[in-house]
C-alpha positions in Angstrom: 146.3 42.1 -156.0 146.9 44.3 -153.0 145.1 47.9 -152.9 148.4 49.4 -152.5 149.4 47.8 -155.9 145.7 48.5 -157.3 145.8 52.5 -156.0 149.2 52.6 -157.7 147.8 51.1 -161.2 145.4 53.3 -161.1 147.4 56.5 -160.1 149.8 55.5 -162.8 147.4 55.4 -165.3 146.1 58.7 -164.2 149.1 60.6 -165.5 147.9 60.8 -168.8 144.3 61.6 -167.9 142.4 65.1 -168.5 143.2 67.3 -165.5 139.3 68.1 -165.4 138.1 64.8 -165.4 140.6 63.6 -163.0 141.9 65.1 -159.3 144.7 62.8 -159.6 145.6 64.0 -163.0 145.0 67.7 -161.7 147.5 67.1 -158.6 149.6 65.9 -161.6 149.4 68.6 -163.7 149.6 71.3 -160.5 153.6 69.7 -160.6 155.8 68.6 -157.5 155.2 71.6 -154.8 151.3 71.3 -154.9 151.6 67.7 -154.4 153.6 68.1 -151.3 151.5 71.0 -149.9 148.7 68.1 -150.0 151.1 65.5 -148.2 151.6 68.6 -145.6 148.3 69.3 -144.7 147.4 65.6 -144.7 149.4 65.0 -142.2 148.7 67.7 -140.1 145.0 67.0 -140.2 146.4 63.8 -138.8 147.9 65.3 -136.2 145.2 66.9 -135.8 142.8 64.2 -135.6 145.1 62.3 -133.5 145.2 64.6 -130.5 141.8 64.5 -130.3 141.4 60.6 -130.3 140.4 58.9 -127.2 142.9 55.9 -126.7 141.6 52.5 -127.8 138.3 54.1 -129.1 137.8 53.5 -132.4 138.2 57.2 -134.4 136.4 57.1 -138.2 138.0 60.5 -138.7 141.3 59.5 -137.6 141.2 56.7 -139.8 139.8 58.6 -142.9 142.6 61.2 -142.5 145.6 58.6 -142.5 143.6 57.3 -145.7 144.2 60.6 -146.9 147.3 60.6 -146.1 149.1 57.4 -147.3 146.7 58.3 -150.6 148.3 61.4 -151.1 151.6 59.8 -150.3 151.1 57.4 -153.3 150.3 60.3 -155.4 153.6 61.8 -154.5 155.6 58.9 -155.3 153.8 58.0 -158.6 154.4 61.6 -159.5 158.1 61.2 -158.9 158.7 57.8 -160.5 159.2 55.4 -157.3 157.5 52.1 -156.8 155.3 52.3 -153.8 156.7 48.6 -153.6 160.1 49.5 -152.6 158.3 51.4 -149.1 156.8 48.3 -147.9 159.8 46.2 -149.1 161.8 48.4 -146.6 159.5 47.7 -144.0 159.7 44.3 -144.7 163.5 44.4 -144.7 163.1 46.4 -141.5 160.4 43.6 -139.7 161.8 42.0 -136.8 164.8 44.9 -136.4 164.9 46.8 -133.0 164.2 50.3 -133.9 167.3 51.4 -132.3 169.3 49.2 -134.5 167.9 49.8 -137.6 168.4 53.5 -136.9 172.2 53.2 -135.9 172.8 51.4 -139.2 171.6 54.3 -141.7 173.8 56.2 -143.9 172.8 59.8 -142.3 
């Protein structure tokens, strides 16, 4: 089992947990808008971080902010009822496409 799959287990399973016990179950409980205010300032701390990365140096704190990120991300889409599975399926589908391409042929 993948850690996507086993972080998506677990956050599942965290739905029903006491919002005390568990920050998961408390970004839960908080509802929809909290949980995307956390996917917002995620990514801008990994904006952040990123601008002040040295190219090809490795960067712990960029890396432990996309964590934080793509966690957070998860959360969301537990919280809403999608399979995290169907994201890297779609990258998978996408694999291999020119990015132009794949881009042309979206319903916008």
């Amino acid at each position: 089992m993948d850690i996507i799959s086993q972080l998506t287990s677990v956050l599942t399973d965290r739905r029903d947990a006491d919002p005390a016990q568990s920050y998961v179950a408390s970004l839960y409980a908080d509802g929809t808008n909290k949980i995307l205010e956390k996917v917002g300032e995620e990514a801008t701390e990994v904006i952040l971080a990123a601008k002040d990365t040295t190219h090809g140096t490795p960067d712990a704190a960029l890396i432990g902010e996309v964590a934080d990120l793509w966690f957070h991300t998860l959360v969301m889409l537990v919280h809403l009822g999608q399979d995290p599975q169907e994201v890297l399926d779609t990258l998978a589908e996408r694999f291999g496409i020119s990015g132009h391409t794949e881009k042309a042929t979206r319903d916008t």
